[in-house]
N, C-alpha and C positions, 0 to 999 in steps of 0.2 A: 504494500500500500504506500503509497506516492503522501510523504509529509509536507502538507504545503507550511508555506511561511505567514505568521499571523497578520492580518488586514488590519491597520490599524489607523483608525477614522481621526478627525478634528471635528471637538463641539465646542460652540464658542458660545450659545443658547440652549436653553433647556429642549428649542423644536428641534435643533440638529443632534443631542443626543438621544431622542427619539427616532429620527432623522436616520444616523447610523445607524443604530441596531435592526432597523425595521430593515434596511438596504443591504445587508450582511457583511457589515463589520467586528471583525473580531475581537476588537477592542477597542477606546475611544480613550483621546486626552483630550485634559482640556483644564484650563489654569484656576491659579488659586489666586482670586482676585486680587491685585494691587503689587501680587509680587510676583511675576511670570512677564514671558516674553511677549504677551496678549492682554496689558493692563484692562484693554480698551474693550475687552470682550464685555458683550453685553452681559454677564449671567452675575447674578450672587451667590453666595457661598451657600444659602441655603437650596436653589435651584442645582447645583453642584452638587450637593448632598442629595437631593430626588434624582437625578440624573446618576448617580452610582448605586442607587439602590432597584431604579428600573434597571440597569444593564445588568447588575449582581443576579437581580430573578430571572434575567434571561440568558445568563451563563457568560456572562462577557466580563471581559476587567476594565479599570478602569486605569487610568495612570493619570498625575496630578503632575502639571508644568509647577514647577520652582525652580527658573531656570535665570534669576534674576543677579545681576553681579554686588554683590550684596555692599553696602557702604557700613560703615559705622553706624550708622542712624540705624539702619533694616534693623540690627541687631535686638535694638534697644524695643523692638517689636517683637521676638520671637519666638516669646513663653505664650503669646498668644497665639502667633500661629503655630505651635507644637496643639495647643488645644483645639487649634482648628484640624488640623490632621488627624487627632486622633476622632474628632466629631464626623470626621468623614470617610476613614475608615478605605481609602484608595489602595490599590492593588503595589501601586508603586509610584513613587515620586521621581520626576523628573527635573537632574540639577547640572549644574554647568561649576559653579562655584566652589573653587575648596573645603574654605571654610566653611560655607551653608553646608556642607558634606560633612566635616566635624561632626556640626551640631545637632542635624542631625540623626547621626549615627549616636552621639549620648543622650536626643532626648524620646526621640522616636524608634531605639535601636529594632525593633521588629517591621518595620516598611521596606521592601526593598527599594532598592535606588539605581535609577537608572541615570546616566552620563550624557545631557544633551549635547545636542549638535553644536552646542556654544561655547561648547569647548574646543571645537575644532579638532577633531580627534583624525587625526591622515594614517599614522600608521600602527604597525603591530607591539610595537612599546609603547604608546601612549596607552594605547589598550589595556596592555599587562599591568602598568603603573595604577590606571583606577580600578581594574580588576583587585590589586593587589592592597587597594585605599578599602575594597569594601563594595563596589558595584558588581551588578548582577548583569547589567547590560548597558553596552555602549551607542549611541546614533552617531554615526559616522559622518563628518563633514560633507558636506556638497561635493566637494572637490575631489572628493577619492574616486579614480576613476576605476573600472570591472577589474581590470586588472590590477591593480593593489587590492583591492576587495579579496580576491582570492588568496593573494597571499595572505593577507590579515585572518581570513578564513583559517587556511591552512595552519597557521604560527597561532593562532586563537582558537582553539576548536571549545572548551567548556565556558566559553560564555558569551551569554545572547550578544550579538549583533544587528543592527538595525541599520538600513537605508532610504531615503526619500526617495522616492520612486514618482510621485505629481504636486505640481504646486507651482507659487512664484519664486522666481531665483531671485539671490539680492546682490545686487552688487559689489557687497564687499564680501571679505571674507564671511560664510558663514552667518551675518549678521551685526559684525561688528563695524559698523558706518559711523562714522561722524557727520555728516553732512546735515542731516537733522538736526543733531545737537545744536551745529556754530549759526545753521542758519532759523533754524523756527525755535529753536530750545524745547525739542520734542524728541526726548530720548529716545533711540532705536533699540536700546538693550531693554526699557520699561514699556516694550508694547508700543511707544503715541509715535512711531515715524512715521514722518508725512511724504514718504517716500517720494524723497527730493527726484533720486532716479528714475523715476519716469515725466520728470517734467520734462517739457519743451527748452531747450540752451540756444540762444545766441551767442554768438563770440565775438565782445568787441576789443577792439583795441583803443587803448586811452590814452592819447597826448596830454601828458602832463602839464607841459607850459602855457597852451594856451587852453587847456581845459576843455577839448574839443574829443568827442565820444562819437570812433567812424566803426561802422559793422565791417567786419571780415563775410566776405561774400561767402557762402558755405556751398561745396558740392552735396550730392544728391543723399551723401548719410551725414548732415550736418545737423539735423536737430534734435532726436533724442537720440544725443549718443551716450545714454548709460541705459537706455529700456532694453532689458533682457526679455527675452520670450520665457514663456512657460514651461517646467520641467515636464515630460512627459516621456517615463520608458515603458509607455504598454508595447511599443514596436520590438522591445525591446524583453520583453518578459519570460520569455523561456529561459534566457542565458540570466535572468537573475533568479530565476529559480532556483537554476541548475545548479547556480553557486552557493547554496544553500544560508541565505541571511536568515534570520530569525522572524525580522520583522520589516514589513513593509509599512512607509510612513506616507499619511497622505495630507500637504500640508494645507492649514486655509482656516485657521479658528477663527477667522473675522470673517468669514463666505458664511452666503446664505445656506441653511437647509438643503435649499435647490440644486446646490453645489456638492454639497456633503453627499446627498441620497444620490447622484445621479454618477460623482465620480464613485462614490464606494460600489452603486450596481454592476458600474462596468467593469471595476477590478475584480469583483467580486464572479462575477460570471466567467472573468477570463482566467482566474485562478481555479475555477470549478472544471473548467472546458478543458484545462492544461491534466490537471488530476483523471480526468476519466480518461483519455488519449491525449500524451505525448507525442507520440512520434506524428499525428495530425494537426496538431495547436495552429490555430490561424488566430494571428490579434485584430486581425481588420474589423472584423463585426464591432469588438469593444471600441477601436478604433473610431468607427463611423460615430458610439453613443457620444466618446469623450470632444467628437469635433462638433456638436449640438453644444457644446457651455462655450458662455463668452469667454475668451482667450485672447491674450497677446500674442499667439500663434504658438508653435510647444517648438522644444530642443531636447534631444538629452543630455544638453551639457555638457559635465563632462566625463561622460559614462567611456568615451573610449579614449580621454587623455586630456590633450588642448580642445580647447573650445573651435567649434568652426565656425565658417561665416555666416554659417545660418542663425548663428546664439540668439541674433539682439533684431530687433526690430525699429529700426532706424526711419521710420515713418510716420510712424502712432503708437500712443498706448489704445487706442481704440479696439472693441475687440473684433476679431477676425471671425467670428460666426454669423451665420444664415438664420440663428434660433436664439428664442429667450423664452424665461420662462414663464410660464401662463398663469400659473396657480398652482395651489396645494388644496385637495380635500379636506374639508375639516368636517364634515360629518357626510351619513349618507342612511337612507333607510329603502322600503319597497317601494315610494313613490318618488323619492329624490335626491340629488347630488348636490350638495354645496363646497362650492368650490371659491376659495378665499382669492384673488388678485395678486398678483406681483406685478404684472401691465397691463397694459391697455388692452381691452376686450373686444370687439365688434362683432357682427352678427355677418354669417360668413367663414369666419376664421375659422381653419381645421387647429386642432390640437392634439397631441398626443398624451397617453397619461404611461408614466414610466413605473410596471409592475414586479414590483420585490420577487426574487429570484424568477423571475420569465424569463425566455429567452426572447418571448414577442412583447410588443406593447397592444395598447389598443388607440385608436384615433377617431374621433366622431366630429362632424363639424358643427359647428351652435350655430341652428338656423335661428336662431328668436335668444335674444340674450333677455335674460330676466334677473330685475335685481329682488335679490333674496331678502330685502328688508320691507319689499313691501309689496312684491310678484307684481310690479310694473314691466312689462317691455320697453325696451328703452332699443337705442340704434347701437350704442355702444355704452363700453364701462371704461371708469379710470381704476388703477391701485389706490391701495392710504385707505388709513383708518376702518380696516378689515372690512373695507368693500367686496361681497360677495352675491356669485350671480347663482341660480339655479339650473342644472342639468336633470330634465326628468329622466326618469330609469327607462321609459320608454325609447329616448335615445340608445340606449347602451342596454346593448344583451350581451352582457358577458360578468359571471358571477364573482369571477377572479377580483372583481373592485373588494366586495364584500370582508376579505379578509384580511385585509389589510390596513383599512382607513383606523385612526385618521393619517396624514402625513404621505399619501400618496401623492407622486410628483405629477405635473404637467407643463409640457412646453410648446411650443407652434412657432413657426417661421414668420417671420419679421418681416 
């Protein structure tokens, strides 16, 4: 029997750790508000707490981001977050810091710890070093490309290993940017970057003397030249299998739901499709679901070494998809579907709804949109303020909705 490697989701809200599990995630992180790489995540510590006790009953763990580079000050905080840990009860704590590692290890000694990617971990001794501090499992920098992976594999065999396999790249090292800092004073290590890199750059030149400010004419990749494209190795997924990681990481604690459920389906499916036949595995199919999310277009970085010229997208951060997404179910019975907004509606529109482990979806079009607040037909709907429209079940014969709701995805081409 073929061990696959554990799926392990981002929930940045209480709906995306619904979100994952229901999409077949095998695990989910997600931060411990004010001190993690994701300040900015919407959730509180109490939604955190209901979020690992839904996934605890449905057999899944959970792992807690502390992955903050801790100052003097954090400290003088940390008897209370040891009591927030133990009130939450996470599978494993996610830390970057040494000393946060200490501590702890003396005050929480029974949680395991795992070694984030903010540590920047490239080879097989850094490994050994916090294997040897006390961790159970390391996430491996961006930057290690398949082939150090293996070796690190090989010289590391008894403890968990972990790689990013879909997400946004960041320009610096790992995470570690200043750019935010000097110019917004929005730390990239506490979650609030305003990721300077994907803005727009002019380049000008400044004469001093006479205080005269002339543009440098730019050629055709002159304006975002730090927007990285998207990581994406489904192309790429046999050969990370085969290399036996522990854990596949899917990054995005600030993404919608929409995001969350629709990349975890598709990894999810190609991690199942890989398990039943090998030597057949085709990724196109998951392929085709993952080029439906809006995207800065994908890369895999730097999965076979240097970076190539395909990495960065030197035009826009705008996304490169045909599709957005529609809505989410939020309830549904024998006469009806209500289906919540994420855009704009109209009567007409085909939509598709994305079904928890299917291999198909289903698509119906809404000839009559109708708003669920007061079963007016109207020509069209906006999103905001849980604007939702009605689908009668008459539309839709097919029973598969029934088991799943709520948190079943929907999307339609733009």
């Amino acid at each position: 029997m073929i061990k696959l490697p554990e799926l392990l989701a981002p929930a940045g809200t209480l709906d995306a750790f619904k979100t994952a599990i229901l999409y077949g995630a095998d695990a989910i992180y997600a931060g411990l508000p004010g001190f993690s790489m994701r300040a900015r995540a919407k959730i509180t510590t109490d939604e955190v707490k209901q979020g690992i006790d839904i996934a605890h009953a449905a057999g899944k763990k959970v792992y807690l981001a502390f992955n903050l580079f801790a100052h003097e000050r954090d400290f003088l905080n940390m008897n209370r977050v040891s009591e927030t840990i133990d009130y939450l009860k996470p599978d494993a704590l996610i830390i970057s810091d040494p000393g946060v590692m200490m501590w702890v290890r003396e005050h929480n000694p029974d949680v395991p710890i795992h070694v984030s990617t903010q540590a920047n971990i490239c080879s097989a001794e850094s490994v050994k070093f916090w294997q040897m501090a006390g961790a159970r499992l390391c996430v491996l920098a961006r930057e290690v490309s398949h082939q150090e992976f293996k070796i690190i594999r090989q010289k590391c065999p008894d403890i968990g290993l972990e790689i990013f396999v879909h997400g946004a790249m960041c320009m610096s090292y790992s995470g570690r940017c200043l750019l935010s800092n000097f110019i917004t004073g929005r730390p990239a290590n506490r979650g609030a970057c305003a990721q300077l890199c994907r803005w727009k750059y002019d380049v000008i030149l400044r004469e001093c003397e006479s205080g005269i400010e002339m543009p440098i004419e730019e050629d055709e990749h002159g304006a975002y030249i730090m927007n990285s494209k998207d990581l994406c190795l489904m192309p790429r997924l046999r050969e990370v299998i085969e290399s036996k990681p522990n854990s596949l990481k899917v990054e995005g604690r600030n993404r919608s739901e929409y995001y969350v459920g629709c990349v975890v389906h598709a990894y999810r499916g190609a991690l199942d499709a890989y398990a039943r036949d090998p030597d057949s595995f085709n990724p196109a199919p998951f392929m085709d679901e993952l080029n439906r999310l809006e995207t800065r277009g994908y890369t895999t970085a730097f999965f076979d070494g240097n970076l190539g010229a395909d990495a960065h997208n030197y035009e826009t951060t705008r996304s490169s998809s045909d599709w957005h997404a529609a809505g989410v179910i939020t309830k549904i019975d024998a006469e009806k579907i209500t289906l919540e907004l994420r855009n704009e509606i109209k009567a007409g529109d085909e939509i598709t709804f994305v079904l928890p482990g299917c291999d198909s979806d289903k698509s119906i079009v809404l000839r009559q949109i109708i708003n669920a607040k007061n079963g007016e037909q109207v020509p069209k709907m906006s999103a905001g303020q849980h604007n939702s429209l009605i689908i009668p079940r008459a539309w839709i014969n097919d029973d598969r909705l029934d088991k799943f709701v709520p948190y079943v995805l929907a999307y339609k081409h733009k």
